[in-house]
C-alpha positions in Angstrom: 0.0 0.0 0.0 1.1 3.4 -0.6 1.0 6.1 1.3 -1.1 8.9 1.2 0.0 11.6 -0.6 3.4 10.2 -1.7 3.5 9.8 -5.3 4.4 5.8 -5.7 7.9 5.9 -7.0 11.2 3.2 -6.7 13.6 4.0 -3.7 17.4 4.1 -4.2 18.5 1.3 -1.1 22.4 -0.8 -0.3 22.1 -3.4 1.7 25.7 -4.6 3.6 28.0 -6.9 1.3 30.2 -9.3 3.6 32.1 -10.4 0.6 32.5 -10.4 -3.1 34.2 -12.7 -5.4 34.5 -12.3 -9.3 33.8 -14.9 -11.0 34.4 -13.7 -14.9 35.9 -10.1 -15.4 38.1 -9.6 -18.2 38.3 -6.5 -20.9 35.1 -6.1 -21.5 32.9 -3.7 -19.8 30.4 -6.9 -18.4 31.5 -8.5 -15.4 30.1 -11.4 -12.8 30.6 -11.5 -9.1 29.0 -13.1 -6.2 28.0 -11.0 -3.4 27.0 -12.6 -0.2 24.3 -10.3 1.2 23.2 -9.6 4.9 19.4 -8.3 5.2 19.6 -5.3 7.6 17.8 -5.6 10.5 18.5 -9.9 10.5 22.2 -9.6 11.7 20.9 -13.4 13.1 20.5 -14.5 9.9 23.4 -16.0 7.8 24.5 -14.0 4.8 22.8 -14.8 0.8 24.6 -15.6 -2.1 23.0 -13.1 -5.0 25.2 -13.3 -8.6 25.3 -9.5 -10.2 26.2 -9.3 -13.6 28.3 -5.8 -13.6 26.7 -3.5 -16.6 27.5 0.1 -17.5 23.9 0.5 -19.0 22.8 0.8 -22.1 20.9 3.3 -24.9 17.7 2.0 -27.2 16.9 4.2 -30.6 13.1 4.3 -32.0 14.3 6.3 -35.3 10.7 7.5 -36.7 11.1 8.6 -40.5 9.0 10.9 -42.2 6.8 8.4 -43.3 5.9 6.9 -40.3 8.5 3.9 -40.6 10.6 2.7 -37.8 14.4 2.0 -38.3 14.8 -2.0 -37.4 17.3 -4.2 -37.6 17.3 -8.3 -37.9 20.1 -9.7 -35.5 21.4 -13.1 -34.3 21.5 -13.6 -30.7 23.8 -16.5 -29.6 21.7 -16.7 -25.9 18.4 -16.9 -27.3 19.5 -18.8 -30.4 17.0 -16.5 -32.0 17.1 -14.0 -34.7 15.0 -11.2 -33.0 13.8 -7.6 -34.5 15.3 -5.1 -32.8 16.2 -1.3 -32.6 19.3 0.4 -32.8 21.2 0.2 -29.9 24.3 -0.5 -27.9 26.3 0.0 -24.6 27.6 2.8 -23.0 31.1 2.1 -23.4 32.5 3.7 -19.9 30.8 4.2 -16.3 29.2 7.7 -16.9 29.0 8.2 -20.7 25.6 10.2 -21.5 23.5 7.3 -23.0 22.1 10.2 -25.7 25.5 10.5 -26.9 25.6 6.3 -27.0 22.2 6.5 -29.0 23.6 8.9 -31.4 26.6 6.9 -31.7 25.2 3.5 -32.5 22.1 5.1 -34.7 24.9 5.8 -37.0 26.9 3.1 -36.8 24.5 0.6 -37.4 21.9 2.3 -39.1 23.5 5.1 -40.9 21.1 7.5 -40.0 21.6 10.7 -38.1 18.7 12.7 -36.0 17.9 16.3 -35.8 15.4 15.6 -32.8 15.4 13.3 -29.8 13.0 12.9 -27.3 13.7 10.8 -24.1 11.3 8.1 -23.7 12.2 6.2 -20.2 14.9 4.6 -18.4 14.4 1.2 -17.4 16.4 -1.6 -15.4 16.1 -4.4 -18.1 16.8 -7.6 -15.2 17.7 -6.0 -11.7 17.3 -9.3 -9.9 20.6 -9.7 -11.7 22.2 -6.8 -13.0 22.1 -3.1 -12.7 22.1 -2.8 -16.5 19.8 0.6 -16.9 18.4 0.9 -20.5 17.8 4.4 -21.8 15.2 4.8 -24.3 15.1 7.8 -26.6 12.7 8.8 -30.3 14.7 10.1 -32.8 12.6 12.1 -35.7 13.7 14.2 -38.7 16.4 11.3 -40.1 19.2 11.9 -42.4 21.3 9.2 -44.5 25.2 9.2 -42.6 28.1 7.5 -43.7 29.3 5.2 -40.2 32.6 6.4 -40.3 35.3 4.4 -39.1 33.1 1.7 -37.4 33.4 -2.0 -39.0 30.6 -4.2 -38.8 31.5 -7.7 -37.6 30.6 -10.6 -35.7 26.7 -10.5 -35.4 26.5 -7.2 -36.5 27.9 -8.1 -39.8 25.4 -10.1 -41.1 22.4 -7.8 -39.8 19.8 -6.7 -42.1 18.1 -3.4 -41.9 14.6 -2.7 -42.5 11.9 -0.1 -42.4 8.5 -0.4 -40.8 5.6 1.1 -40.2 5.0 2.2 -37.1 1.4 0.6 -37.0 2.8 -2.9 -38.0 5.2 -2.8 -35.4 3.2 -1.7 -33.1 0.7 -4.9 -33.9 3.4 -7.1 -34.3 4.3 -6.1 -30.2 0.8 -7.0 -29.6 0.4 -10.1 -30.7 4.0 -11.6 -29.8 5.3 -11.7 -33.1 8.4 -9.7 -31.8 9.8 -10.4 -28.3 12.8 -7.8 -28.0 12.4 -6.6 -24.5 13.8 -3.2 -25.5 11.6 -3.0 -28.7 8.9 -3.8 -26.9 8.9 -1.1 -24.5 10.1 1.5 -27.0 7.0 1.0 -29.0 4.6 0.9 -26.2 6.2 4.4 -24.4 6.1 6.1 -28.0 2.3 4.8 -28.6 1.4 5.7 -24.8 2.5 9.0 -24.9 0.9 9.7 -28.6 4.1 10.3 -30.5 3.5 8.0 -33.4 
């Protein structure tokens, strides 16, 4: 239950760590650890094991064109052993980087489109039973073609294919299940909620 008059809202909360031990970190900017975890207020209870996948976060583009289309991309993803429809997207590459600079970035690089204007959507944790991985969601309207500059697609990103789509398919397609991309999903639903498409 909430309480009166106090607008219903997440609260920011650390509870005491008794010890840490990495289990995969290498140069890469995802890590696991284990944390063993005491409740506050239980000091009689013993200490939890919780696994925390380390995650500098993360930026999601809905690029609208003038047409009403919606700038997708076909990927493979080894984990799901799926090829899923998704948006542009990608890490933030340090602790701290503005996530509209990351959306920017990988708009171009895997889309080779740039935006005149950018609206933020949300920010959402995408799994924070396991990670801290904070996904910032952002419209970009008023497309131009770019060139990607120096960036090389490889890996999966080399054999993605990018489409176009209306809005109102996509938006369907969400609905019914057709496309499962967590971050798609919630991109299309925030930009229907709030009327911009």
């Amino acid at each position: 239950m909430t309480r009166v008059g106090v607008p219903l809202r997440d609260e920011d909360q650390r509870w005491p760590v008794v010890s840490t031990t990495d289990l995969h970190r290498d140069e890469w900017v995802v890590a696991l650890r284990a944390d063993e975890i005491q409740r506050p207020g239980a000091e009689d209870e013993r200490p939890f094991r919780r696994l925390v996948l380390e995650h500098p976060g993360a930026a999601v583009v809905l690029a609208l064109d003038e047409e009403h289309k919606v700038v997708c991309l076909r990927q493979y993803r080894h984990a799901a052993a799926r090829r899923f429809v998704e948006l542009p997207a990608g890490l933030c590459d340090a602790v701290g980087e503005d996530p509209l600079e990351v959306a920017r970035r990988e708009l171009r690089e895997e889309a080779q489109v740039s935006a005149a204007e950018w609206t933020h959507l949300t920010s959402a944790y995408s799994s924070p039973g396991l990670s801290a991985e904070l996904i910032h969601y952002y419209l970009a309207t008023e497309l131009t073609p770019v060139d990607r500059g120096d960036f090389e697609l490889v890996h999966e990103e080399a054999d993605m294919e990018l489409l176009r789509v209306p809005f109102a398919e996509l938006y369907d397609a969400v609905l019914a299940g057709r496309v499962t991309d967590a971050p798609l999903v919630v991109a299309v639903l925030m930009v229907r909620a709030r009327g911009l498409a």
